[in-house]
MIBAMI-825808 format. One record per residue (C-alpha): residue number from 1; z, y, x. Coordinates in pm, whole numbers, plus 32768, in hexadecimal, padded with zeros to 4 digits. Last residue first. Example, Ala and Ser with C-alpha at 12.3 -4.5 7.8 and 13.67 -1.06 7.14 Angstrom:
2
  sero    pz    py    px
     2  82CA  7F96  8557
     1  830C  7E3E  84CE
//
This chain:
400
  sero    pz    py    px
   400  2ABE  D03C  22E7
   399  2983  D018  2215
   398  2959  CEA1  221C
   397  2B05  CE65  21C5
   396  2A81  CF5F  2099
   395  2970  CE81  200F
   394  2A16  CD36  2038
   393  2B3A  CDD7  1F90
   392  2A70  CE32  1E89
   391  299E  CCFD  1E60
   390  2B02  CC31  1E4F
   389  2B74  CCDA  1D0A
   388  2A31  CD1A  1C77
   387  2A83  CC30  1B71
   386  2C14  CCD5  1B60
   385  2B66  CE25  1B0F
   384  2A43  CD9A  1A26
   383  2B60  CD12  197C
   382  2C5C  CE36  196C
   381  2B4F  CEF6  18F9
   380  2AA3  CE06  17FD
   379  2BF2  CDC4  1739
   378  2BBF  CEF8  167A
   377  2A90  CEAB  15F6
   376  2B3D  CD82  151D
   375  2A1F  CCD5  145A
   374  2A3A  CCFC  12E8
   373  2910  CDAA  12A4
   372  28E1  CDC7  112A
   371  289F  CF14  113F
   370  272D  CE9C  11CC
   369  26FF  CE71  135E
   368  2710  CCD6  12F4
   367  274A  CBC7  13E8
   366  28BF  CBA5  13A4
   365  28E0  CB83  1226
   364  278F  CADA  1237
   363  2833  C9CB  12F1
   362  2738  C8F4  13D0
   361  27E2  C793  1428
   360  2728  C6D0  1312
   359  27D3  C568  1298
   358  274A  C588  1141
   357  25C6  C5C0  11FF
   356  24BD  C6C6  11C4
   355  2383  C71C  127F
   354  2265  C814  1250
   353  20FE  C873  12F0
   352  20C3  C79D  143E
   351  1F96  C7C1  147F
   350  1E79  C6B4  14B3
   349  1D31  C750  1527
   348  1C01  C6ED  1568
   347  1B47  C7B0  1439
   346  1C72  C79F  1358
   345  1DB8  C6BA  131A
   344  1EE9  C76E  12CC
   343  2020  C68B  12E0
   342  2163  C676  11EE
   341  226B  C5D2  129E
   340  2398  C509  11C7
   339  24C2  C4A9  122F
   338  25AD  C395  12D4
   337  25D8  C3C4  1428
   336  2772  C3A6  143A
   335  27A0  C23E  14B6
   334  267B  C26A  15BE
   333  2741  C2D1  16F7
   332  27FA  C179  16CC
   331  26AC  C0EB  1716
   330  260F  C1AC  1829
   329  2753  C157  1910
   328  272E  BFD7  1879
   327  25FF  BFE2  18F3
   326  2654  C088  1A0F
   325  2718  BF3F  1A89
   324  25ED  BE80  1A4C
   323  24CF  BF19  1AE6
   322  25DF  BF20  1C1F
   321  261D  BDB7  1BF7
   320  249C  BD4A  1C04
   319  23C1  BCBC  1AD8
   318  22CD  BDDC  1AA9
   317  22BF  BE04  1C3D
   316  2118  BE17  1C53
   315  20FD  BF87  1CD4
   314  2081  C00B  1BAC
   313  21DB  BFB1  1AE7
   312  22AB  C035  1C28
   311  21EF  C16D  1C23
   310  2211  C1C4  1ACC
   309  239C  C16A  1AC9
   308  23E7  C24A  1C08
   307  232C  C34A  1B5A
   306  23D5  C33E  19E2
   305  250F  C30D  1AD7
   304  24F2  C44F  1B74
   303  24AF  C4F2  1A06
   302  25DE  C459  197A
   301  26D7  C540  1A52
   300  2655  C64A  19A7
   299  263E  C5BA  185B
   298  27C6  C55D  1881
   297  2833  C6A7  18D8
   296  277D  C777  17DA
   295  2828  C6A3  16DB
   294  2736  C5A1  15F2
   293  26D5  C5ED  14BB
   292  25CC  C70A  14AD
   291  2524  C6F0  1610
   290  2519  C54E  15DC
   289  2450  C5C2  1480
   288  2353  C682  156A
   287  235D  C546  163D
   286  22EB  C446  1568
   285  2214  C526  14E4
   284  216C  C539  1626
   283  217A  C3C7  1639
   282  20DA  C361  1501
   281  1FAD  C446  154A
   280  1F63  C3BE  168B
   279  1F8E  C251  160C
   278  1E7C  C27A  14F0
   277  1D9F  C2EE  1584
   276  1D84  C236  16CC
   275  1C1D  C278  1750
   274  1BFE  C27F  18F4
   273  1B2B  C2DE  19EC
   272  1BAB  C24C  1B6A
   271  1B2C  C2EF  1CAC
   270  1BE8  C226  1DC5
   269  1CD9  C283  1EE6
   268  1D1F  C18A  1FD7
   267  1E4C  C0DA  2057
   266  1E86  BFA1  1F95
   265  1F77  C03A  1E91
   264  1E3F  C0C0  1E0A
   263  1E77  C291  1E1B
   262  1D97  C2FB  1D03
   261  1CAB  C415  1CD0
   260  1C93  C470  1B82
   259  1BB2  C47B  1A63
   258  1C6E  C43E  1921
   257  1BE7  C41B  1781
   256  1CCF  C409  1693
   255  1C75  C52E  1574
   254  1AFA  C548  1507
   253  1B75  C589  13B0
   252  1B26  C425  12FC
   251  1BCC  C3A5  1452
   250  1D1B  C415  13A3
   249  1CD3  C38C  1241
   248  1C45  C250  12EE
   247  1D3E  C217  13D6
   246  1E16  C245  12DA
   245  1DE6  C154  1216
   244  1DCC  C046  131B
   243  1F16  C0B3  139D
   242  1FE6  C0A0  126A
   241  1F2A  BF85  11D4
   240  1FC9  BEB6  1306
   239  2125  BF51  12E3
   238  2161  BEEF  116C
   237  211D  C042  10B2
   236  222F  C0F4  0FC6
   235  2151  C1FA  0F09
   234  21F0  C369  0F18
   233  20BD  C3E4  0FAF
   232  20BB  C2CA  10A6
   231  220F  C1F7  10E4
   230  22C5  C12D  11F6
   229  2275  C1D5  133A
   228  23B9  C153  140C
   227  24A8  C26A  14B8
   226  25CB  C1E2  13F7
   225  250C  C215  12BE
   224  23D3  C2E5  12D2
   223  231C  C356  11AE
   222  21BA  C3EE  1222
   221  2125  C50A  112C
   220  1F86  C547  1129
   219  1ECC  C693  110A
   218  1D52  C6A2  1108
   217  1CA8  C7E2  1177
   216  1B4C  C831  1125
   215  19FF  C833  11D2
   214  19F0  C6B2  11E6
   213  19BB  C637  1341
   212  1832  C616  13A7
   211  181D  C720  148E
   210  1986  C6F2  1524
   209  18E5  C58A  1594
   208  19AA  C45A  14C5
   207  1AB5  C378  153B
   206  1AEB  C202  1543
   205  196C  C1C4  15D0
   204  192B  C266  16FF
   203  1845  C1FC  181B
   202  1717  C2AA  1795
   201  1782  C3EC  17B7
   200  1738  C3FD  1900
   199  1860  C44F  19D7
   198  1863  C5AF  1AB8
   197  17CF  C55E  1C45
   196  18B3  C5D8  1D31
   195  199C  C4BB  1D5B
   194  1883  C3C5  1DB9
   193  18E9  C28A  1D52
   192  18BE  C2BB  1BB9
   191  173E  C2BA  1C05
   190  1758  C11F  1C1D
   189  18E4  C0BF  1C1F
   188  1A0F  C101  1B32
   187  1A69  C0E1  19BF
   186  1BD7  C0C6  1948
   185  1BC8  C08D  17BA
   184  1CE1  C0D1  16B1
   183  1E31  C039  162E
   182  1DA7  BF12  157C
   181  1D14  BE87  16AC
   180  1BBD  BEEB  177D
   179  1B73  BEAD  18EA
   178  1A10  BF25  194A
   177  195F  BF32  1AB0
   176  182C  BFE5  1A99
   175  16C7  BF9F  1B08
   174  16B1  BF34  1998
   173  1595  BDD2  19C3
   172  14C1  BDCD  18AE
   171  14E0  BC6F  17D7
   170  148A  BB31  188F
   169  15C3  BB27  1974
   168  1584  B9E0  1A14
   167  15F1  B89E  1995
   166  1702  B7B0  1A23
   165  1627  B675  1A5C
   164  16E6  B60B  1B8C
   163  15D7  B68E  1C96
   162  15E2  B7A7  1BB0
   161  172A  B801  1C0D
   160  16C4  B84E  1D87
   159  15A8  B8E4  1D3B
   158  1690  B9FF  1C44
   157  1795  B9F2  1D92
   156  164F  BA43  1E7F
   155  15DB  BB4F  1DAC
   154  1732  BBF0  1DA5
   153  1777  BBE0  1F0F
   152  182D  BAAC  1F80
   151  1960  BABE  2054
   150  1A22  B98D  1FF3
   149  1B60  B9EE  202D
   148  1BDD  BB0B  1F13
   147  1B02  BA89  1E14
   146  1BA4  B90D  1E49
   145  1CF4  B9BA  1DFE
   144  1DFA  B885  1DBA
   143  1F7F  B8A5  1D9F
   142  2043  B781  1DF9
   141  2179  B76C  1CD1
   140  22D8  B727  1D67
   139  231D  B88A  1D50
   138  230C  B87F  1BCC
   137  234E  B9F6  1B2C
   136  2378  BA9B  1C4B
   135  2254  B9FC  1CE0
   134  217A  BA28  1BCB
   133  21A5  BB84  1BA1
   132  216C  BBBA  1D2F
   131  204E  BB04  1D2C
   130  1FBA  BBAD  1BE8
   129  200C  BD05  1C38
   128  1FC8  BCF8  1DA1
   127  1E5A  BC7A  1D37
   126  1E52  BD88  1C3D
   125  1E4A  BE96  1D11
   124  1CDD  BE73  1D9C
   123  1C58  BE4F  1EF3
   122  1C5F  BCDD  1F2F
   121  1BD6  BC24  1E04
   120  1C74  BBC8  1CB5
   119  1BE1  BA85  1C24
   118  1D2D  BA05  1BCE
   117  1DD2  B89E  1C20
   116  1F3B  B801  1BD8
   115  1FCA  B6D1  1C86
   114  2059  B57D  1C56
   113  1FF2  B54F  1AF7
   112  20BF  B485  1A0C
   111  2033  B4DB  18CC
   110  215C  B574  181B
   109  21C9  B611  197C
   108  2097  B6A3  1A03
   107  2053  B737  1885
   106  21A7  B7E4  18C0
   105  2140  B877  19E5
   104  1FD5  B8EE  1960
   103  2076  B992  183C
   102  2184  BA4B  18F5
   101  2074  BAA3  1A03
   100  1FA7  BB21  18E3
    99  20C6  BC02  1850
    98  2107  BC96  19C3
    97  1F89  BD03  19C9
    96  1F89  BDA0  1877
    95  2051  BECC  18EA
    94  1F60  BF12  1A17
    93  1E46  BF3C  1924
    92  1EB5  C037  182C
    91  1F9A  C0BA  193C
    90  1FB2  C25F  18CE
    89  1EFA  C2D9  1990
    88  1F58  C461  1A06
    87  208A  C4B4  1A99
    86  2037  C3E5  1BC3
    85  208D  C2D3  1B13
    84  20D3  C349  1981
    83  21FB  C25D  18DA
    82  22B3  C333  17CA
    81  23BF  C247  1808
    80  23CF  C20B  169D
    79  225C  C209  169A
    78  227E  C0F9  17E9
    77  237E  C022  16FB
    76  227A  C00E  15C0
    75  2156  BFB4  167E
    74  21F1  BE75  1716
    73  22E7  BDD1  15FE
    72  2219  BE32  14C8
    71  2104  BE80  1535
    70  2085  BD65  1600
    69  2185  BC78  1554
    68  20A8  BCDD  140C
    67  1F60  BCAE  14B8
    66  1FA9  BB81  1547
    65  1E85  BA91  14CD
    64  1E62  B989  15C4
    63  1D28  B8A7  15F7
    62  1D4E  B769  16D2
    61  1C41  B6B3  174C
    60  1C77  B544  17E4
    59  1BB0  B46F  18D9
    58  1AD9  B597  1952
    57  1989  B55B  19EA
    56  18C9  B687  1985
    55  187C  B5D6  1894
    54  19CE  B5E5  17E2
    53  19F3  B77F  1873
    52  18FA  B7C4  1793
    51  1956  B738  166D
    50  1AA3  B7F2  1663
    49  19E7  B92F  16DA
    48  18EC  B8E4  159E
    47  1A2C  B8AE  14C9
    46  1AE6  BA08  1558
    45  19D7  BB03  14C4
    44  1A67  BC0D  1578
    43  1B12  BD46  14CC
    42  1BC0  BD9B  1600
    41  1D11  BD6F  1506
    40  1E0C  BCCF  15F0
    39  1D6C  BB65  15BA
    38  1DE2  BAC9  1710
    37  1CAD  B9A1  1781
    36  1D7B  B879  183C
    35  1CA0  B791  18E1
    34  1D03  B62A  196D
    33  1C4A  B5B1  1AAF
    32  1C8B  B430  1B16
    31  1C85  B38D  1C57
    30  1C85  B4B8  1D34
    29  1BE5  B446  1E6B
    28  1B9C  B5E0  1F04
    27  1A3A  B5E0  1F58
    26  19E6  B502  1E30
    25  1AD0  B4FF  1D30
    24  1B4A  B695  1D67
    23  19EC  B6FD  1D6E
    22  197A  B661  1C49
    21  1A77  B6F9  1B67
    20  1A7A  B868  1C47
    19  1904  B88E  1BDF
    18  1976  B8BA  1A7F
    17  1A8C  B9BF  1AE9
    16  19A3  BA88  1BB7
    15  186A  BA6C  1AD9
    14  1952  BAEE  1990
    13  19FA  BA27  18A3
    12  1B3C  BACA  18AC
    11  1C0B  B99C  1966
    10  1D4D  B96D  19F7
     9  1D42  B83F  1A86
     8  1E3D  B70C  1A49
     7  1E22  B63C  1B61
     6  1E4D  B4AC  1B98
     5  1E38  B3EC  1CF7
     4  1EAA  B532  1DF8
     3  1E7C  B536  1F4F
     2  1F1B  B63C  2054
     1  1EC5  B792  204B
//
């Protein structure tokens, strides 16, 4: 670990972080604790966590709003990447991981810390996602998890911090553990555990039940330019209204929620529920208008990186060379995606009902099984012949 006189923590306000203050002075000899509290849209009343983490011993407490670099330069890439890991979630928490590193780096460096800290503790995914985040982006920087060392349970980390005068929870404990950011909620722990048992409905709050969705359908039309959401129902939208709007139109009809079983980079499978509204929509029109403008080639080949791209971004390896190069990959795939995808939203459901785009690939001329059928049916024989070229003699040298 080695010691470290200033740190800049990356704090949510929460027992583990608070307790991490203390903690880090006295069992560690940290000279001086400085907070850094990410605004990325969790809706938190960020001047009680500011005051908070000042008695809980910190010299400085830093609040950052990056919504707009949240969307803009993190959500925005993984939707034209049409980022799902595992095929399913689609990284509302792993994506705002690499933007706090940046943050917490470049608050080392105004403030002359020698090393960064997190509360993250030892069985999670976002501990490999903050160290290795902030060593790519500052290697010289000593990375700090106190929660990953010091081995308390709960009740002896909140005894812990009251020795200090860090406060107990006094409202009603949630048995759950809760991570929420513009982009949706990830919810794990208490009943959610047991794989069997089906989520109370409780533990939602993004997305309606069926029951209480409206009982008709509402239709809504994403603009995309260069694969990037960039107008509502005709309306331009800056990205941050973007999202927030629609995850409430799209959450409005019980649409969003996940329940899967998910494979931590750490070895072991856990049951994660998950509400992301907002982002699952946005990516499969995303890729509907991919399917209209972009060769049958290129998408094909795209879907292996979509994967590669998912795992590497849940996996911690935001700022690595191979993120990189297929950025630029995902990037010059993009130059065409401009369009327009109408969606059907009802009882749970998002469908995909229409899509247009200037740049479109389908030719009605060629499609159609009217008269005006231009496609070449002669041509099929010889094609289908030459196709089957290798089958055939395959097929024969077999039978011989």
């Amino acid at each position: 670990m080695g010691r470290a006189k200033k740190v800049v923590l990356a704090y949510s306000g929460g027992v583990d972080t608070s307790v991490c203050i203390p903690y880090l002075m006295h069992e560690w000899g940290v000279e001086e604790v400085i907070t850094l509290a990410a605004d990325l849209g969790q809706g938190d009343e960020l001047d009680p966590i500011r005051e908070k983490a000042l008695k809980s011993g910190a010299s400085e407490s830093l609040v950052a709003d990056v919504k707009d670099s949240f969307i803009h330069d993190y959500a925005f890439g993984a939707i034209q990447a049409n980022a799902l890991y595992e095929n399913r979630y689609p990284l509302g928490t792993a994506l705002a991981r690499p933007l706090i590193a940046k943050i917490l780096v470049e608050a080392a460096q105004k403030y002359g810390a020698d090393a960064i800290a997190h509360g993250c503790t030892g069985k999670g995914n976002d501990q490999v996602r903050f160290d290795v985040s902030c060593a790519a982006l500052n290697p010289n920087l000593k990375i700090l998890a106190p929660a990953r060392e010091w081995g308390m349970s709960r009740e002896e980390t909140i005894a812990y911090g009251e020795k200090f005068g860090i406060p107990a929870v006094v409202k009603k404990s949630s048995p759950y553990s809760i991570d929420k950011n513009l982009l949706g909620r990830s919810i794990e722990a208490g009943v959610l555990e047991d794989p069997a048992a089906e989520p109370p409905e409780e533990i939602y709050e993004m997305t309606k039940a069926i029951a209480n969705t409206p009982n008709e359908p509402e239709y809504i039309e994403i603009g995309f330019n260069k694969g990037i959401p960039t107008t509502l129902n005709g309306t331009p939208k800056k990205p941050v209204e973007l999202v927030e709007q629609l995850n409430q139109v799209v959450g409005n009809h019980g649409v969003g929620r996940i329940d899967m079983i998910e494979n931590r980079l750490v070895g072991i499978k856990s049951r994660e529920i998950y509400e992301s509204p907002a982002m699952l929509v946005l990516i499969q029109a995303h890729r509907d208008l991919e399917s209209l403008t972009l060769t049958a080639d290129v998408t094909h080949y795209k879907r292996g990186v979509e994967e590669t791209y998912s795992q590497i971004v849940y996996n911690g390896l935001w700022y690595s060379p191979l993120k990189a190069a297929l950025d630029a990959f995902i990037l010059k795939t993009q130059e065409q995606v401009s369009g327009t995808v109408r969606v059907k939203l009802f009882k749970g459901n998002a469908t995909i009902v229409g899509r247009w785009s200037d740049n479109s690939l389908y030719s009605p001329d060629l499609a159609t099984y009217g008269a005006e059928d231009q496609f070449d049916h002669k041509a099929a024989e010889g094609f289908i012949y030459v196709w089957g070229l290798p089958t055939r003699v395959w097929s024969q040298r077999l039978k011989s």
